[in-house]
C-alpha positions as CSV (number, residue, x, y, z in Angstrom):
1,X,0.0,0.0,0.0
2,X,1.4,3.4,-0.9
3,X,1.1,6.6,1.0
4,X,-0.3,9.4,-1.0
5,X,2.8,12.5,-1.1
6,X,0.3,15.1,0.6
7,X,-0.3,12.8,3.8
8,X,3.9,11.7,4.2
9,X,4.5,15.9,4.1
10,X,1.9,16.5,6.5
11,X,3.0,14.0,9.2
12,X,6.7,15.2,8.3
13,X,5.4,18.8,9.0
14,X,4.0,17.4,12.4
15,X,7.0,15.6,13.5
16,X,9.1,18.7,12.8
17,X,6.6,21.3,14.6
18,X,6.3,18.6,17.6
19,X,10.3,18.5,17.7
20,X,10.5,21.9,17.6
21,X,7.9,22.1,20.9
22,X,10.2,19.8,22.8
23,X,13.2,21.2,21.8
24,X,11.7,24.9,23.1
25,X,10.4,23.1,26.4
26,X,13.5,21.7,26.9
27,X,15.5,24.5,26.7
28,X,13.1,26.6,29.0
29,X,13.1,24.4,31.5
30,X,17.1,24.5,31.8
31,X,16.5,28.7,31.7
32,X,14.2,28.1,34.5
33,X,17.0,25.8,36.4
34,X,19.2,28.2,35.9
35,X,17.5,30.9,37.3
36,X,16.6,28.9,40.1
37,X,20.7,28.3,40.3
38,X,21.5,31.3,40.3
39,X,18.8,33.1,43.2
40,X,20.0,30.0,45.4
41,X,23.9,31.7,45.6
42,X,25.9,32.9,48.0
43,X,27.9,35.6,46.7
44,X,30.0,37.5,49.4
45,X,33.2,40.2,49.2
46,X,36.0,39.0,51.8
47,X,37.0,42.5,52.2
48,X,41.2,42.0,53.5
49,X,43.2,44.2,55.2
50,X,47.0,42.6,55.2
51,X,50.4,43.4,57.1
52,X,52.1,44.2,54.0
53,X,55.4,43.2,55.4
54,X,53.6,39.9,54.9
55,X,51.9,40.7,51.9
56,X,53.9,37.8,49.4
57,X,53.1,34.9,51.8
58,X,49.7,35.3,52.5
59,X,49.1,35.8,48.3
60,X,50.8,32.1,48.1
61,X,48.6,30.7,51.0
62,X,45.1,32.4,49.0
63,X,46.4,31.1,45.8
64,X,46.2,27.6,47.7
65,X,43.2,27.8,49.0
66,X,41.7,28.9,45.9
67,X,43.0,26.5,44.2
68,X,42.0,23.9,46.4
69,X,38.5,25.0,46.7
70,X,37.8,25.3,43.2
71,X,39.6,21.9,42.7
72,X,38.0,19.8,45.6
73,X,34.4,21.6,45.7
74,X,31.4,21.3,43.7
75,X,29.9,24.0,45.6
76,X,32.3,26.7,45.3
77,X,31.8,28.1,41.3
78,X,33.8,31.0,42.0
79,X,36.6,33.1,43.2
80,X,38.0,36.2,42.4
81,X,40.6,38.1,44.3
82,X,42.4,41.3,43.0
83,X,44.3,44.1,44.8
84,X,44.0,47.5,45.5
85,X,46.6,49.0,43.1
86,X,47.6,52.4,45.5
87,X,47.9,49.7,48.7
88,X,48.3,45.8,47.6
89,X,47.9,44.8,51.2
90,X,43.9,46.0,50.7
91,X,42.4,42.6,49.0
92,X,39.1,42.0,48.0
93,X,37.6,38.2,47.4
94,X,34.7,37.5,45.4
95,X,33.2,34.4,46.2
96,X,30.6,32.6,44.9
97,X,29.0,29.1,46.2
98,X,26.1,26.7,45.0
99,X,23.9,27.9,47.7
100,X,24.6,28.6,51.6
101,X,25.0,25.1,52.7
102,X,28.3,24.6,50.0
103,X,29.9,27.9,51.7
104,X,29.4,26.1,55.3
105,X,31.3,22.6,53.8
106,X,33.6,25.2,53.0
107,X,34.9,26.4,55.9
108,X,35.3,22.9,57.4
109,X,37.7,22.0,54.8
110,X,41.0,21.2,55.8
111,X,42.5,23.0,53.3
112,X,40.5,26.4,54.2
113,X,41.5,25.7,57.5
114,X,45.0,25.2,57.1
115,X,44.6,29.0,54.9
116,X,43.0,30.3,58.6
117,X,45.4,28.7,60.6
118,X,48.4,30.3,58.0
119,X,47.2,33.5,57.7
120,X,45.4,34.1,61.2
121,X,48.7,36.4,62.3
122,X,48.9,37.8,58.8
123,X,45.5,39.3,58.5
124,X,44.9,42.9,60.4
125,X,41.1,43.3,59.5
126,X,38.5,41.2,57.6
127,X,35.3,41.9,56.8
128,X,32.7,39.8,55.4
129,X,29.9,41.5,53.1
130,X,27.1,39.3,51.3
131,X,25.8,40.7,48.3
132,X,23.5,40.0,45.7
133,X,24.4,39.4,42.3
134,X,22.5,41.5,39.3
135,X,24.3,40.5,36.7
136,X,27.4,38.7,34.7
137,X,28.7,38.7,31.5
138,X,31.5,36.2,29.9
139,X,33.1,36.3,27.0
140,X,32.3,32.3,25.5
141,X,36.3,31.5,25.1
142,X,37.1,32.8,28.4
């Protein structure tokens, strides 16, 4: 039995359109996930005040940690630390975990603990300022 031409285009145009709709489901239910991602972070500044006589061993024990952290946690998806260019002992952190509970496995790590532990005599002032994100933009081959 042949299939007239008509009826094979129409049930091709179906299967297309009906693709189409699951593709576009598909995709906004991953825009939704990530919106719910991203309202679920913890994003904090680790404002740092260092003794700058100090200043070269407490950069090695933060590049450590970082690396660490990033390395050996799910939770942590970022970290950013840059100096103030008039006074390199003024360092700001950007941080940003999964959701509250990552940031508490965090701090139990031994690795950020063995950061404290280095740096507690190091450190003249810290504070700790939780902020919400508004916005980021990547470049794609970054």
């Amino acid at each position: 039995m042949t299939i007239p031409q008509p009826f094979c285009r129409i049930r091709r145009f179906r299967f297309v359109l009906f693709s189409f709709g699951v593709i576009w489901l598909l995709i906004l239910a991953g825009a939704g996930s990530l919106i719910a991602q991203t309202s679920n972070q913890m994003v904090r500044l680790a404002k740092i005040k260092v003794d700058p006589a100090q200043l070269a061993e407490y950069n090695t024990a933060l590049k450590e940690q970082m690396k660490n952290a990033i390395r050996k946690e799910p939770g942590v998806l970022t970290y950013y630390a840059v100096a103030d260019k008039s006074d390199p002992s003024n360092i700001t952190i950007l941080e940003i975990y999964a959701d509250s509970t990552a940031y508490k496995i965090h701090i139990e790590t031994p690795h950020f603990k063995k950061y404290k532990e280095t740096v507690k005599n190091m450190v003249t002032s810290l504070e700790l300022v939780d902020v919400s994100l508004i916005a980021s933009e990547k470049k794609k081959n970054m």
